[in-house]
C-alpha positions in Angstrom: 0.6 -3.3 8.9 -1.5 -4.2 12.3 -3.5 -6.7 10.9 -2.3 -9.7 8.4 -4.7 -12.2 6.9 -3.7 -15.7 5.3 -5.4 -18.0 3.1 -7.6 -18.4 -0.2 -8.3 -15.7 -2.8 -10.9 -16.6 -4.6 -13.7 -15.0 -7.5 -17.1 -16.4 -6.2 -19.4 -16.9 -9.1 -22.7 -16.5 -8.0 -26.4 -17.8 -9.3 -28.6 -14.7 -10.8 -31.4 -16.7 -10.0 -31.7 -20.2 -7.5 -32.2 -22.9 -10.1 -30.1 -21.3 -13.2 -26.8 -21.6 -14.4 -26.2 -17.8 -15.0 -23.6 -16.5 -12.8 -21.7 -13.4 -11.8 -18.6 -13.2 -10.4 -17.1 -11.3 -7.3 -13.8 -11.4 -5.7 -14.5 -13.1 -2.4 -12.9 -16.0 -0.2 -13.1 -15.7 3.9 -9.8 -14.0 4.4 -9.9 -11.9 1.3 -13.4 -10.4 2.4 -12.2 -10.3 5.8 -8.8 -8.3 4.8 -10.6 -5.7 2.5 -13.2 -5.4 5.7 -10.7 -4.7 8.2 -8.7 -2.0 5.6 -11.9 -0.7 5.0 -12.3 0.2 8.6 -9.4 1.6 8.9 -6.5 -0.6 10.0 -3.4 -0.7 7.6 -4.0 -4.6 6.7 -1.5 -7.0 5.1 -2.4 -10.4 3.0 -0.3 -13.8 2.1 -1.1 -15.6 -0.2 -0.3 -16.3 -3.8 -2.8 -15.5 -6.5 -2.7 -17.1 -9.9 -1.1 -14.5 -13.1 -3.9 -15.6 -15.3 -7.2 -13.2 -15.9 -8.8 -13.8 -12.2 -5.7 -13.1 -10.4 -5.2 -10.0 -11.9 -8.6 -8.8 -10.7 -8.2 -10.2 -7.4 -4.8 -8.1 -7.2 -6.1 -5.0 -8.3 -9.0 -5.5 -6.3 -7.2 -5.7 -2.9 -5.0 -3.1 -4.2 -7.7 -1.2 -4.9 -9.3 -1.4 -1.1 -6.1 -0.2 0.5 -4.2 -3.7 1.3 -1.3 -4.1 1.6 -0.1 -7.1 -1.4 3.8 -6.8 -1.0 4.1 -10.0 0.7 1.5 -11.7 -2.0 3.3 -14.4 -4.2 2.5 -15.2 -8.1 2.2 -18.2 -10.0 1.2 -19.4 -13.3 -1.5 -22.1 -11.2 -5.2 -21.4 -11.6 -6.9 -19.4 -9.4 -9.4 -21.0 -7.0 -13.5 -20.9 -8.2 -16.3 -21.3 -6.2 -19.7 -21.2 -7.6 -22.6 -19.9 -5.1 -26.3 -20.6 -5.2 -28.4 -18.9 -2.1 -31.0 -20.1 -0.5 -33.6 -18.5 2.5 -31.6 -20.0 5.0 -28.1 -20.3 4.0 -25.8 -20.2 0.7 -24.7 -23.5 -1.2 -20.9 -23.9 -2.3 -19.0 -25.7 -5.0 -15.0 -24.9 -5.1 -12.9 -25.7 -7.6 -9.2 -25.2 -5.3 -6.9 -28.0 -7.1 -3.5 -27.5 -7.7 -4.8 -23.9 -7.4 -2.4 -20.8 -6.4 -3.6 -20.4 -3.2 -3.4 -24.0 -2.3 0.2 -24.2 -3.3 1.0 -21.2 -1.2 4.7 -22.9 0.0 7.0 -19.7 1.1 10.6 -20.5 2.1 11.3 -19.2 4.0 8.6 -18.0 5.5 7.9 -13.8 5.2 8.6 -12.1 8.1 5.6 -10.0 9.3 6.4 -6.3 10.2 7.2 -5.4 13.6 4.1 -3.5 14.2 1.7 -6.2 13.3 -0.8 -7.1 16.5 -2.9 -9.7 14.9 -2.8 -12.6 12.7 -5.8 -14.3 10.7 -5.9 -17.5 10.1 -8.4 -20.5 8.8 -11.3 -21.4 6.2 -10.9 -24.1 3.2 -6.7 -22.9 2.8 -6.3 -25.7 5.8 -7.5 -28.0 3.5 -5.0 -28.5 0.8 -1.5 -29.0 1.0 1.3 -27.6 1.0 -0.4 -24.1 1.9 -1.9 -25.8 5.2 1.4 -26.6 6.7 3.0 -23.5 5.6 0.1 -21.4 7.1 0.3 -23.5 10.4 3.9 -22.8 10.5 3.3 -19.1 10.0 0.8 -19.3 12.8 3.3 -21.1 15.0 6.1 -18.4 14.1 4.0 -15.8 15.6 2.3 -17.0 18.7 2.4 -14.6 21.5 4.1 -11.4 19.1 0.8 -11.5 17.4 -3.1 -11.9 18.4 -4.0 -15.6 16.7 -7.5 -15.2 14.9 -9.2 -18.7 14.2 -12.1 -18.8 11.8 -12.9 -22.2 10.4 -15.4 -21.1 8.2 -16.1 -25.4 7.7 -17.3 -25.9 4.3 -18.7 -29.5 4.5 -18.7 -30.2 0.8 -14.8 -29.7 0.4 -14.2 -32.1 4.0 -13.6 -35.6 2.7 -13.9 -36.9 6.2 -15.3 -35.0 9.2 -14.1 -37.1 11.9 -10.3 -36.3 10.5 -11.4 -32.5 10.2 -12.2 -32.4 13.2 -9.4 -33.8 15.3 -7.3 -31.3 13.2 -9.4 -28.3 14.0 -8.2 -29.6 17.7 -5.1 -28.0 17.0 -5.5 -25.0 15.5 -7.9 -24.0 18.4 -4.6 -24.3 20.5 -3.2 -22.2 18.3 -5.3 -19.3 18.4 -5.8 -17.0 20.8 -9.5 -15.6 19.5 -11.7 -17.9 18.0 -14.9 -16.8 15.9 -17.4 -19.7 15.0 -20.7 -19.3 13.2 -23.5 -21.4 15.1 -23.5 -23.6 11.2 -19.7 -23.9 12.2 -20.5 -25.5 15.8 -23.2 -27.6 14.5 -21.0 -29.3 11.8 -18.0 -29.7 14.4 -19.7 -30.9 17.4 -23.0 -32.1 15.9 -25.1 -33.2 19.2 -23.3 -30.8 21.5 -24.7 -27.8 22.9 -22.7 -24.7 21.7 -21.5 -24.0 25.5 -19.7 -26.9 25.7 -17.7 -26.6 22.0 -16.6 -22.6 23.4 -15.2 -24.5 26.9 -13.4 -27.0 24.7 -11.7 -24.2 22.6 -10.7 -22.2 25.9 -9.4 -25.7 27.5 -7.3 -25.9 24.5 -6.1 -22.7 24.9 -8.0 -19.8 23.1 -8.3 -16.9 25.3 -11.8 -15.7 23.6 -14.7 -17.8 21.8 -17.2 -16.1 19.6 -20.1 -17.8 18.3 -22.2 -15.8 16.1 -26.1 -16.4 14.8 -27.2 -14.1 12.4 -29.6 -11.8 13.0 -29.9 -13.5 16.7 -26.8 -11.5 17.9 -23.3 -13.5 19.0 -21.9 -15.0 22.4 -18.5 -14.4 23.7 -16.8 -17.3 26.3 -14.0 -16.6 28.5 -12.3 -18.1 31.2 -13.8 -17.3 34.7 -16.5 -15.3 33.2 -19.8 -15.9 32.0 -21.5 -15.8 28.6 -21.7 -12.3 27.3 -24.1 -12.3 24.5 -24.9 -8.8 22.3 -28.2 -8.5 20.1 -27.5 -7.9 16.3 -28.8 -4.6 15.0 -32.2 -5.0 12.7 -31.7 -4.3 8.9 -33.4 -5.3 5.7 -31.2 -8.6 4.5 -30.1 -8.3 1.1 -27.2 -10.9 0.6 -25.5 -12.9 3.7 -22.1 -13.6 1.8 -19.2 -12.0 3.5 -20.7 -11.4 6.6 -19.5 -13.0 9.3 -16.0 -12.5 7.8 -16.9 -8.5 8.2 -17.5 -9.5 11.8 -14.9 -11.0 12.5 -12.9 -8.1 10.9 -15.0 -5.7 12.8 -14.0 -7.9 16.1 -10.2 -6.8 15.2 -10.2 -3.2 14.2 -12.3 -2.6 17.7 -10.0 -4.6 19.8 -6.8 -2.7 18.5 -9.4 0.8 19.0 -9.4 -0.9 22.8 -5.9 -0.8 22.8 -5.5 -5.1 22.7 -2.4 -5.4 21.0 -1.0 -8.7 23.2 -2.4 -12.2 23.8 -3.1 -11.4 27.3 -5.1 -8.5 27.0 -8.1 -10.8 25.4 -8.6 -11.7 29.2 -8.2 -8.7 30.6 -10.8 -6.5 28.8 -13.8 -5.8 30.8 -17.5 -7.0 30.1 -18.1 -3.5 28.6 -15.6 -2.9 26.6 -16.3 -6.3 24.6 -19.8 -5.4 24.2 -19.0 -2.3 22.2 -16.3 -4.8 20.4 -18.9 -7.1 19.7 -21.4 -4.6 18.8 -19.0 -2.8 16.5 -18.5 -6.5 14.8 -22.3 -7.0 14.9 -23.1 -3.3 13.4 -20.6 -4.0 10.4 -21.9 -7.6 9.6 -25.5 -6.0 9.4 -24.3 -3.1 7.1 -22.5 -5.7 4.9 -25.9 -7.8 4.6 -28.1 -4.4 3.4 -25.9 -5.0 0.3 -25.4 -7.7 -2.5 -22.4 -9.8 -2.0 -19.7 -9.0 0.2 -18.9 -5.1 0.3 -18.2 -4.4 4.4 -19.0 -0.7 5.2 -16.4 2.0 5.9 -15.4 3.2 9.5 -17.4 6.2 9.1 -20.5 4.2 8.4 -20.4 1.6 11.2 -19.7 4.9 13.6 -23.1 6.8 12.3 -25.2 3.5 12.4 -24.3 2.9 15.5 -24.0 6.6 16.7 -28.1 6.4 14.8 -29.1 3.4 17.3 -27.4 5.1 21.0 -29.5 7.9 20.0 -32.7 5.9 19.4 -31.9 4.2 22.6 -31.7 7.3 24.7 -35.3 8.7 22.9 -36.6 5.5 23.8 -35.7 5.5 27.1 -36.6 9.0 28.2 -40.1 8.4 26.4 -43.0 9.1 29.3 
């Protein structure tokens, strides 16, 4: 295991059409998609959690099981599993979650599992830091392995389960002086510093201790922040959008799987990576999130496909360039 995710497992029922009340369901959550991602790219990948015996849980099992994860350090209980109904829209999707009392939320380990030696980084974040007792077990899982493991923070803010915003976000505080890497969507920065530019949120995480912030836009590319250096920002590769869900957790998988292909296996090393080795980390990230939207729901690409497409656009490049 190299790469272990915590948090919510989830089925996503989403609308057939914007408007109805006919839905189909998918296995989803943030760290779920962004675990299968990351196996499907070819990292052994772990997941804790504890997912609900009843009819969902069972698919939700055999579905990681089926991607290649790892599920021996998943829990069971006889707790519901967690719902969340989808409707999209042009711009964005809109959630409802039903997470109370809910397997996943009462995630309490003790103690707490002990990850395998060769683990390099740890995932953390989304609505499972919103319910206790699994948000102060995951915290203490977090703090257990700080500086053995790479700390990956994704909020993933979902404003319609956040009671109140102001708490939310003097909590998020912390856990961005937890992490190491920290991957925001642009929605994400709006929602926790609403007024500020984006600039100022990534110096805030760095002063707080992450080593690496990562905002993503969509089709508009992503922008990593670091200490001493300035903005790097990569374009995101053009491709017919299908369906949105799932993809900036396939990025931030993809973000993982290329730093470990870059040999980042320690804290430190986020620092010490060159400009161009995070753009083709970034780019590899940005290349599977695109490959992830040409299909319905969340379904990341394999290894082999995020290597062609973007083996397909250095060769377009190259005829480009040596056109007269």
């Amino acid at each position: 295991m190299r790469i272990a995710l915590t948090g919510e497992a989830l089925i996503d029922f989403t609308a057939s059409e914007a408007g109805t009340l006919a839905f189909l369901g998918h296995e989803g959550g943030s760290p779920l998609n962004t675990a299968v991602a990351c196996a499907r790219l070819g990292q052994p990948t772990g997941f804790l959690t504890q997912l609900s015996t009843d009819l969902f849980g069972e698919r939700l099992m055999g579905f990681l099981q089926r991607n290649g994860v790892d599920t021996s350090f998943i829990l069971r209980s006889n707790a519901p599993s967690t719902l969340a109904f989808v409707e999209r829209t042009p711009q964005t999707n809109r959630y409802a979650f039903y997470t109370r009392g809910s397997a996943d939320a009462t995630w309490a380990p003790e103690p707490l599992p002990q990850l395998p030696a060769d683990c390099r980084f740890l995932h953390f974040g989304s609505i499972s830091l919103l319910q206790d007792p699994a948000a102060t077990r995951i915290t203490d899982l977090v703090a257990a392995n700080r500086e053995r493991c790479v700390i990956v923070f994704d909020p993933n803010v979902r404003p319609s389960l956040i009671t109140d915003m102001a708490a939310y976000r003097a909590r998020v505080t912390g856990w961005f002086a937890m992490a190491d890497l920290v991957k925001l969507s642009d929605e994400d920065a709006a929602l926790l510093a609403p007024g500020q530019q984006v600039d100022a949120l990534a110096t805030e995480c760095l002063k707080a201790g992450a080593r690496a912030v990562i905002v993503t836009r969509g089709g508009d590319g992503a922008t990593l922040w670091r200490t001493g250096h300035e903005p790097l920002t990569v374009a995101a590769p053009r491709v017919t959008v299908v369906d949105t869900i799932g993809a900036g957790d396939t990025f931030t998988a993809g973000l993982s799987v290329s730093l470990l292909a870059h040999s980042v296996e320690r804290p430190a090393q986020l620092g010490e990576l060159g400009d161009d080795a995070w753009r083709e980390v970034m780019s590899f990230a940005a290349t599977a999130a695109a490959l992830n939207c040409t299909r319905e729901g969340a379904d990341p690409p394999t290894l082999e496909a995020v290597h062609a497409a973007l083996a397909k656009a250095q060769n377009t490049a190259v005829a480009a360039a040596s056109w007269p």
